[in-house]
DRENTORLO-896020 format. One record per residue (C-alpha): residue in one letter; z, x, y. Coordinates in steps of 0.5 Angstrom, whole numbers, padded with zeros to 4 digits, always signed. Layout:
N
AZXY...
This chain:
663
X+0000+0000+0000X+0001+0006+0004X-0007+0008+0003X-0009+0001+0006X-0011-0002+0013X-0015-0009+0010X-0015-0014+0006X-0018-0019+0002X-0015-0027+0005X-0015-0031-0001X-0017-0037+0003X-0022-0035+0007X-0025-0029+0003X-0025-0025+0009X-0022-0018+0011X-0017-0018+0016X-0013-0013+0018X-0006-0012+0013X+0000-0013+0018X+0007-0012+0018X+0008-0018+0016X+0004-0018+0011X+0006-0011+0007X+0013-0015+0008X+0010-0021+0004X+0007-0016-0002X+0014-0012-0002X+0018-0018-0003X+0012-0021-0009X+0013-0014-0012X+0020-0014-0012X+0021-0021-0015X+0015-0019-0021X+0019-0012-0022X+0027-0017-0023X+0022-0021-0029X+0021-0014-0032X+0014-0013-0030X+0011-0007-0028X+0007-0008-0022X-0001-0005-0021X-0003-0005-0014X-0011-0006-0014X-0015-0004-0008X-0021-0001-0005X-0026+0002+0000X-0034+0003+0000X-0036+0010+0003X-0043+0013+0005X-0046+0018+0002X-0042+0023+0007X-0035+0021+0004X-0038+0021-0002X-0040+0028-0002X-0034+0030+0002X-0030+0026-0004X-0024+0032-0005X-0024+0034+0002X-0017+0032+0005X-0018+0031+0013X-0014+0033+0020X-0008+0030+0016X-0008+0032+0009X-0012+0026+0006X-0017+0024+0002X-0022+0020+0002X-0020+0015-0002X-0013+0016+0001X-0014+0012+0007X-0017+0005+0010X-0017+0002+0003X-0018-0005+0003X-0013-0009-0002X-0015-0014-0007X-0009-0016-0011X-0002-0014-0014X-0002-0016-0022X+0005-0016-0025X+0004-0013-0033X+0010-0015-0038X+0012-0012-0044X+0016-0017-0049X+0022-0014-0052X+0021-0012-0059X+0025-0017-0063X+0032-0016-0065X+0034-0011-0059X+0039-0015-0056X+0044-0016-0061X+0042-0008-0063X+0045-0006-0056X+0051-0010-0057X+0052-0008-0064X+0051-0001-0061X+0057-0003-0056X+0062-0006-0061X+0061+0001-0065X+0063+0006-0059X+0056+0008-0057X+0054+0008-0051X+0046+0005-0049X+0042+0010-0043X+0036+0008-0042X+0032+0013-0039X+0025+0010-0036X+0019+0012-0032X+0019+0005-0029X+0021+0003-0022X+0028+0002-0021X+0029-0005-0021X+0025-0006-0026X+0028-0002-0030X+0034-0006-0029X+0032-0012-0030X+0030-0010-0038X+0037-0006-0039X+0040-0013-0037X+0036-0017-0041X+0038-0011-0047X+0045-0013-0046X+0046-0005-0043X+0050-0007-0036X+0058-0009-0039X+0058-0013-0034X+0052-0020-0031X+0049-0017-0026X+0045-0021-0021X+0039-0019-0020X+0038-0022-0013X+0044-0020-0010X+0045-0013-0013X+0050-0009-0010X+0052-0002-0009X+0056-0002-0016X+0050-0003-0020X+0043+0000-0017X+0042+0007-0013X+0040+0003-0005X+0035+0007-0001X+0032+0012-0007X+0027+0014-0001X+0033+0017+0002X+0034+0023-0003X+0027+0026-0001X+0028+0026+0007X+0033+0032+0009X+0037+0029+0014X+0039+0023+0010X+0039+0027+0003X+0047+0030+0004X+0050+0023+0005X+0046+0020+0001X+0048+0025-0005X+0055+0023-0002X+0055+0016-0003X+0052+0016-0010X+0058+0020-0012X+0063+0016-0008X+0059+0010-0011X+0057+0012-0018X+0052+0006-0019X+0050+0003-0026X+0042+0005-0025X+0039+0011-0021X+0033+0014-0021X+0032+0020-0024X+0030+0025-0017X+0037+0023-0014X+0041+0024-0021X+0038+0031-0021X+0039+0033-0014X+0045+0031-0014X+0048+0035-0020X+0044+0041-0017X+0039+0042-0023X+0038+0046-0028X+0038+0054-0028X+0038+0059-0033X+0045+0063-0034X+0041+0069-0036X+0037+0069-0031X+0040+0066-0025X+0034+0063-0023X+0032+0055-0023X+0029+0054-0030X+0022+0053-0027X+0023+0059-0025X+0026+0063-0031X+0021+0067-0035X+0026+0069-0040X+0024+0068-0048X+0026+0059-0049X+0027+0063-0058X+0029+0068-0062X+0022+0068-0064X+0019+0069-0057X+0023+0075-0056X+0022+0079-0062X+0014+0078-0061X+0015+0079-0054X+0019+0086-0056X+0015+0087-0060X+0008+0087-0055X+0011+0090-0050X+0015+0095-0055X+0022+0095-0052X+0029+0092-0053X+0029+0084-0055X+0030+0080-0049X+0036+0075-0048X+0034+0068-0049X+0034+0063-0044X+0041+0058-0043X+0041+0053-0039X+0046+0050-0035X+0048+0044-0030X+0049+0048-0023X+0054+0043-0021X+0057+0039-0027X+0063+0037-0023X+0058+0032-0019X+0055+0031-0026X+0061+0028-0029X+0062+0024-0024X+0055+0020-0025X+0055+0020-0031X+0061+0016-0032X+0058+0010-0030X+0051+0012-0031X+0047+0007-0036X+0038+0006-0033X+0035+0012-0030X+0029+0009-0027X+0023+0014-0025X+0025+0019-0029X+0021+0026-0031X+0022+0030-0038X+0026+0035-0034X+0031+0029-0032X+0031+0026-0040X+0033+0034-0042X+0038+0035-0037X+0041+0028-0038X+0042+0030-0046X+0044+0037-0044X+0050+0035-0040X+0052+0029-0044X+0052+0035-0049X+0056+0040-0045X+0062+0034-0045X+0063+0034-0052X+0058+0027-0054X+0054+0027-0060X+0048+0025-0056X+0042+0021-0060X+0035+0021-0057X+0030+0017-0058X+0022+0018-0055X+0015+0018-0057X+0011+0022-0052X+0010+0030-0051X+0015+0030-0046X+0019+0028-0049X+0020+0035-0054X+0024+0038-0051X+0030+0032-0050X+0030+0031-0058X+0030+0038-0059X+0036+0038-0055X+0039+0033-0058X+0044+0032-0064X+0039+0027-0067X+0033+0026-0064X+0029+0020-0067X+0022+0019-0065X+0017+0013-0066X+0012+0012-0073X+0006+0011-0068X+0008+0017-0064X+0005+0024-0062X+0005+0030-0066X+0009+0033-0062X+0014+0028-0062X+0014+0028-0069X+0016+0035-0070X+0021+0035-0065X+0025+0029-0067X+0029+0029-0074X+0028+0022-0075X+0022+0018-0075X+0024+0010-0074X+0018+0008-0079X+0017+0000-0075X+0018+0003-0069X+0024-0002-0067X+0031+0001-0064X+0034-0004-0068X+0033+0001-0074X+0038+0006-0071X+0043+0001-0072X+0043+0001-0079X+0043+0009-0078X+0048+0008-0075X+0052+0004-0081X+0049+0009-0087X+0051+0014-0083X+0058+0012-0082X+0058+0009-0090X+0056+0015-0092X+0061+0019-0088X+0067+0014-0090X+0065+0014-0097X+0066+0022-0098X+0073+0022-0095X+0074+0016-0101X+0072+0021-0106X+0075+0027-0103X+0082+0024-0103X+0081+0021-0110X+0080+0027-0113X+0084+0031-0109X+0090+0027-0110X+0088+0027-0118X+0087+0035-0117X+0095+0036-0114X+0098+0032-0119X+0095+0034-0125X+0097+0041-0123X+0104+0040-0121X+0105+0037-0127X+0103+0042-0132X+0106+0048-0128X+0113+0044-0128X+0111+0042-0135X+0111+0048-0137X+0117+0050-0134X+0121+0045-0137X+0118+0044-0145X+0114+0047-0151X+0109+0043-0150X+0104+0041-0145X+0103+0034-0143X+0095+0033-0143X+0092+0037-0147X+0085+0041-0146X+0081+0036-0149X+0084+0030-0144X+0084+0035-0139X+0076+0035-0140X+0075+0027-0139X+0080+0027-0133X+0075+0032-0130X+0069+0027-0131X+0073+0022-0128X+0076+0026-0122X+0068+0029-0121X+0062+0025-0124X+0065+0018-0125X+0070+0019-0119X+0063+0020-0115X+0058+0015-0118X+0065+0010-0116X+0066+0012-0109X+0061+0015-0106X+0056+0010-0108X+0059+0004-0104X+0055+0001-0100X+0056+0000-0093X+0059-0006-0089X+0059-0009-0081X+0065-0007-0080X+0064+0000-0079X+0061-0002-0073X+0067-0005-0070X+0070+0002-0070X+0069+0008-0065X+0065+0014-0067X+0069+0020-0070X+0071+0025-0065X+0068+0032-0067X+0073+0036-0067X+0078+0031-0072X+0078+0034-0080X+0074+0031-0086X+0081+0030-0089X+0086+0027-0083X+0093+0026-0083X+0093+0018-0086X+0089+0021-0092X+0093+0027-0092X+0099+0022-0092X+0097+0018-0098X+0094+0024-0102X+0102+0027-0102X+0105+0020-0103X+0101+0018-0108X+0102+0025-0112X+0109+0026-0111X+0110+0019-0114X+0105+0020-0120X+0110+0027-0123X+0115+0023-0123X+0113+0018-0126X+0110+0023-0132X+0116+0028-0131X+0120+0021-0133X+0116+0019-0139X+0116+0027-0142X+0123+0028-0142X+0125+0021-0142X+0120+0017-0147X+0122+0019-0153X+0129+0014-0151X+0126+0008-0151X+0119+0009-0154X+0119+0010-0162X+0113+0012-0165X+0109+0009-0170X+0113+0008-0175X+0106+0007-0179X+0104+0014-0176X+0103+0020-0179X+0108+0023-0175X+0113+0018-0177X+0112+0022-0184X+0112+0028-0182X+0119+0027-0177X+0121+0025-0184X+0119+0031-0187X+0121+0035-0182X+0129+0033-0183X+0128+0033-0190X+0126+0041-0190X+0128+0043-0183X+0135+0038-0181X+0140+0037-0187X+0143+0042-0192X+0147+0038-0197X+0152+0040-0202X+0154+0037-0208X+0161+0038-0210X+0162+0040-0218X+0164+0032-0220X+0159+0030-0216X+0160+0025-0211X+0164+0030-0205X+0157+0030-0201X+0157+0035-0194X+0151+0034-0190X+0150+0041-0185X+0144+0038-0179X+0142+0044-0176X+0136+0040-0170X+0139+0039-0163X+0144+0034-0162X+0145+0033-0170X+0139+0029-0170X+0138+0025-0177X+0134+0019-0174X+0126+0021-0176X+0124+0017-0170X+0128+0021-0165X+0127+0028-0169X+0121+0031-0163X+0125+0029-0158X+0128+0036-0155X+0121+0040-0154X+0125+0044-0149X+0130+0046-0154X+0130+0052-0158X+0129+0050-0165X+0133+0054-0170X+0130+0059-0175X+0136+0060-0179X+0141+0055-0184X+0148+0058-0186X+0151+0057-0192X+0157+0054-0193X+0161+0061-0194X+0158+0063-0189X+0153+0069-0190X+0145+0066-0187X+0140+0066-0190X+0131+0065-0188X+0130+0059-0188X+0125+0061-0194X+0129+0065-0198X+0133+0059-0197X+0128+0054-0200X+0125+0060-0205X+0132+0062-0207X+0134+0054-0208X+0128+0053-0212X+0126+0059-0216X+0134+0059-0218X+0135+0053-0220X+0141+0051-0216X+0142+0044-0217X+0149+0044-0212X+0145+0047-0206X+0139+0041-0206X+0136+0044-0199X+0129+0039-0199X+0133+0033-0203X+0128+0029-0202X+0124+0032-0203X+0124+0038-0209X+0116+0041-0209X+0116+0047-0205X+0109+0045-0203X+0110+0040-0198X+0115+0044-0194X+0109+0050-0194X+0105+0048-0190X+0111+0048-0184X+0110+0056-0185X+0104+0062-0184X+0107+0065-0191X+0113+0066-0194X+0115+0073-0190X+0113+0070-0183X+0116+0063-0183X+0116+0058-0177X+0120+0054-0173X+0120+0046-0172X+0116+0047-0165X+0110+0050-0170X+0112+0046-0175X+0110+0041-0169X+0105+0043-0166X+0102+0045-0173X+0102+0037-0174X+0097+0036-0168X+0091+0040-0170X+0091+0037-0176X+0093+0030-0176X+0093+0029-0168X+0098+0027-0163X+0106+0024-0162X+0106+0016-0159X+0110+0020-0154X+0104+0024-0151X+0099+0020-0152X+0103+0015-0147X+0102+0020-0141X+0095+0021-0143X+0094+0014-0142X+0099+0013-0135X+0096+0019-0132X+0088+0016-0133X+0091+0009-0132X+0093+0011-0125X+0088+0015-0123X+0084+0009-0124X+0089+0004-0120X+0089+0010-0116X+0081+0010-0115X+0082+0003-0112X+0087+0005-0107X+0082+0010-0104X+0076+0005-0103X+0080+0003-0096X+0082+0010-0093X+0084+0007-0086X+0090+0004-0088X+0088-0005-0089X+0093-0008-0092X+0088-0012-0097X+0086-0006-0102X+0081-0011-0105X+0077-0012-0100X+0069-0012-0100X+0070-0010-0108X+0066-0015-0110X+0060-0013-0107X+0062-0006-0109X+0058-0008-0116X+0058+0000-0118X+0064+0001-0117X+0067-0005-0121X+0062-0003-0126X+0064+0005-0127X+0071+0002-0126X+0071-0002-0133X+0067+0003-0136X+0072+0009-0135X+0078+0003-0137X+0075+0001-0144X+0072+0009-0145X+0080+0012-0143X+0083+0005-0149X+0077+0007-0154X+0080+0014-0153X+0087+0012-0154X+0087+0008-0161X+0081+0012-0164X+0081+0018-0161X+0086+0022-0165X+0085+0029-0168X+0080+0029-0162X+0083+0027-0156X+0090+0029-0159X+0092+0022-0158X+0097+0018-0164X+0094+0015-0170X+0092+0008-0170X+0094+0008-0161X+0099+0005-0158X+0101-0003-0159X+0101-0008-0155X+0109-0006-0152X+0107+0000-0151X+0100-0001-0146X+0104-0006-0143X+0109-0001-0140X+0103+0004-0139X+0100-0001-0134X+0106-0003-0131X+0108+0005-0129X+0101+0006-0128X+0099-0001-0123X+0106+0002-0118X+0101+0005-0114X+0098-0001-0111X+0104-0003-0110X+0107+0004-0106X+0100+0005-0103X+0102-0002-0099X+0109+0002-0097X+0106+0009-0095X+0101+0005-0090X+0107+0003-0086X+0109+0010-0086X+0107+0013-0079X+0108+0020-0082X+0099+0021-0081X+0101+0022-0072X+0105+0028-0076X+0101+0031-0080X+0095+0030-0075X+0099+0035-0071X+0098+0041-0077X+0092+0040-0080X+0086+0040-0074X+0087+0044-0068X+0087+0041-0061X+0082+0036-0060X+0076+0037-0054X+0077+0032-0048X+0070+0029-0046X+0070+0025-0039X+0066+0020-0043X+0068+0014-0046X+0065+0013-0052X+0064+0019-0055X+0057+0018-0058X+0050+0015-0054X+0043+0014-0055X+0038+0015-0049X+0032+0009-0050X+0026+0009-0047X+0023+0003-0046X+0016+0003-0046
């Protein structure tokens, strides 16, 4: 409009002079076109001689073209583009989950405004015909006249206006230059790589040059803008890269969208750059992820996955973690306190399948859910492990040794073994040729029964309990002189005495044999014990610990699906169909395992009874019930503290933001 004197009367179709009056009628058309979110087309022109023609790219006197000077106007044409489907609702979902939306547009100012208002961008209605100085930069003209740009800068930063254009967002932060340097970014000529310096060292065979770094002149004035900052009208590439750099610099996880050849340089700036299936070549390679249907409503559920896929690595991480602590502690005190391990190595295999493949397949394969949007991004200083999961890994450990050192050492005085067990046989035996010396006196009647287990154990269903003490090797006759136990029984038998029976039950030396090496080298009860477990399996006793330490890693697994402290642990499990299934599976294989696993699982013939799974249940199902507890324990503030340094600040609220250019 600038460029023309005349114009075209759409009612008479004569050229008249444009007036002042007139250009302010066209202004106010322009200005209600651009608040319906069209882009406004200025249509004119001029005929010329064949002087002018020739002298086409000749600037007169005053610097002007041809064909900048005495236009004749013909109409204005308002072009919208129609928003793509789904963008609304994909902005407010962006909001609700801690993401701050940017558009950054070569489009005017109040045209871009009007777009980032029909977005859902502004937090607050804006009314486009009385748009205040809160809400759009006033006079961006302003910032190109040297008298009025200082005061202008000023206002702008006392005002923090939603929508800027993107010559006054530059100008006001001081530019770009290069810290290596020291000279504005235009004018920089250090190498943009380390590619480039080494090829540049190399040409000019001389030390490699340091790369150029980029830095904001003023990033005081730039915090304060960026504030509230949310449409950058009129922008250039130099203004979209900036932009990024900053938003960078205050500890933002920065996502770029773009499609054009300007754009490479802020999506390779960015965290993440997302470029459009239908854009450049340039853009492509630049960005990290191309949005194949070309819609904003795609970085949405990236975002979901993103934060799923994030999430559901922590679920594993405390799973498996606190699965590794337990079993460790408890077989390191285990040790200390007994003869015999409680998981034997076999068992230990498929808790390792558990905690490792299946654990995985469970937690890790949870699909993802609305509400992660309803949370604010992770800070990017916080620990993959922070201090709720510390929490419950700790407490959840701590519960599960006591439960499995309680049942080692204190089983066997409430849970009998099988009375049809092999071990039931062999605790017999044990008693017979191992616990009781009997004496007969000369008429036949005085009997004296000599124990030599702990405690004067006789009851066979007692006679392994005591595996942390030490089993005798020797017998003492009644007149006082020892002998071996196998010089004993060889004496007993190969001299007849019938007065000293020592296997009265038993009177063939054979069945005793197998409790020893051979005769010089005879064993005690505890080899006689574990002699048993690799030929015939394992005690009711052990094979309970086994199944209460896989039960409660399962219950334990479900624990861990909900890491952020909910009450309900059974939230969302039916649509968790993997997990459900792989959860059952692991169930069913641990109870197929446990009654017909035996020699090789170590697990007791013929399983546990039906008492004996409801008390594997019961101690095991206490971890639902005590993970309700530790979530009222505010001791993750605590742990916080300990487990990750102190978090970097950034000036922006919400921590993460995605820069869009409408176009």
């Amino acid at each position: 409009m600038v460029y023309s004197n005349r114009y075209i009367n759409k009612n008479t179709g004569n050229i008249e002079d444009l007036t002042e009056e007139i250009k302010n009628f066209l202004n106010n058309e322009i200005i209600e076109m651009n608040k319906k979110m069209m882009r406004t087309l200025y249509l004119c022109y001029k005929d010329i001689d064949e002087r002018e023609y020739n002298s086409i790219n000749e600037p007169d006197q005053d610097g002007l073209l041809p064909d900048q000077k005495n236009l004749i106007f013909i109409g204005i044409f308002g072009l919208q583009d129609s928003l793509r489907p789904g963008v609304q609702n994909s902005v407010v979902r962006c909001h609700s989950a801690g993401v701050r939306v940017i558009m950054v547009t070569g489009d005017n100012i109040i045209t871009a405004t009007a777009i980032a208002k029909d977005c859902n961008i502004f937090p607050e209605k804006i009314d486009l015909d009385n748009l205040r100085e809160k809400d759009v930069e006033k006079n961006p003209s302003e910032i190109n006249d040297p008298n009025k740009k200082d005061e202008h800068i000023e206002q702008l930063l006392n005002v923090r206006p939603y929508a800027m254009t993107g010559n006054s967002f530059y100008s006001a932060i001081g530019g770009l230059f290069c810290q290596t340097c020291g000279n504005d970014t235009n004018l920089c000529k250090c190498p943009k790589s380390e590619a480039e310096a080494e090829e540049i060292a190399k040409k000019e065979k001389t030390s490699k040059k340091p790369i150029k770094k980029d830095a904001i002149r003023n990033m005081e004035n730039f915090i304060k803008i960026s504030t509230n900052l949310l449409v950058m009208a009129r922008s250039q590439p130099i203004h979209k890269y900036t932009l990024v750099l900053g938003l960078k610099e205050l500890g933002n996880v920065v996502a770029v969208t773009g499609d054009g050849t300007n754009d490479a340089p802020a999506l390779s700036k960015s965290d993440v750059g997302f470029s459009m299936n239908d854009g450049t070549d340039i853009a492509k390679e630049a960005s990290d992820i191309i949005l194949m249907d070309n819609n904003f409503s795609s970085i949405v559920i990236a975002i979901i996955y993103g934060r799923s896929i994030y999430e559901n690595i922590r679920k594993f991480l405390q799973f498996q973690l606190t699965v590794n602590f337990g079993a460790c502690i408890l077989v390191f005190l285990c040790s200390c306190i007994g003869n015999e391990t409680p998981l034997a190595s076999i068992q230990m295999l498929w808790v390792n399948l558990i905690m490792d493949s299946l654990g995985s397949l469970a937690l890790a394969t949870e699909p993802p859910y609305d509400e992660l949007l309803q949370r604010k991004p992770t800070n990017k200083t916080e620990s993959i492990i922070n201090g709720k999961m510390w929490k419950h890994i700790l407490f959840q450990s701590i519960l599960e040794i006591i439960i499995l050192l309680i049942l080692y050492l204190y089983a066997p005085l409430f849970i009998n073994e099988s009375e049809n067990s092999d071990l039931h046989i062999l605790a017999k035996s044990i008693l017979n040729c191992f616990g009781v010396l009997e004496t007969v006196g000369n008429d036949g009647n005085n009997k004296t029964a000599v124990h030599f287990l702990p405690g004067n154990v006789t009851d066979p269903l007692r006679i392994l309990y005591g595996n942390e003490e030490k089993w005798y090797k020797e017998i003492v006759w009644l007149d006082g002189s020892q002998l071996n136990c196998i010089d004993n029984l060889e004496n007993a038998h190969s001299k007849n005495l019938t007065n000293y029976t020592y296997c009265s039950n038993m009177p063939n030396l054979a069945e005793c044999q197998s409790f020893f090496i051979d005769w010089n080298n005879p064993k005690n009860l505890q080899d006689a014990y574990n002699n048993y477990l690799s030929n015939y399996g394992g005690s009711t006793h052990m094979t309970l610990i086994f199944d209460v330490f896989v039960i409660y890693t399962l219950f334990n697994q479900i624990n861990c699906r909900v890491i952020d402290d909910s009450l309900n642990t059974f939230k969302r499990i039916t649509r968790a169909k993997l997990f459900c299934i792989v959860t059952l599976a692991e169930l069913t294989i641990q109870i197929l395992i446990s009654q017909i696993g035996r020699i090789v699982f170590h697990c007791v013939n013929g399983g546990l009874n039906g008492i004996q799974w409801l008390i594997c249940i019961g101690f095991s199902i206490s971890t639902i019930l005590f993970n309700l507890i530790v979530k009222f324990i505010p001791l993750d503030r605590f742990i916080n503290r300990f487990t990750r340094g102190e978090e970097q600040k950034s000036s922006m609220e919400p921590t993460s933001s995605i820069m869009e250019m409408f176009k």
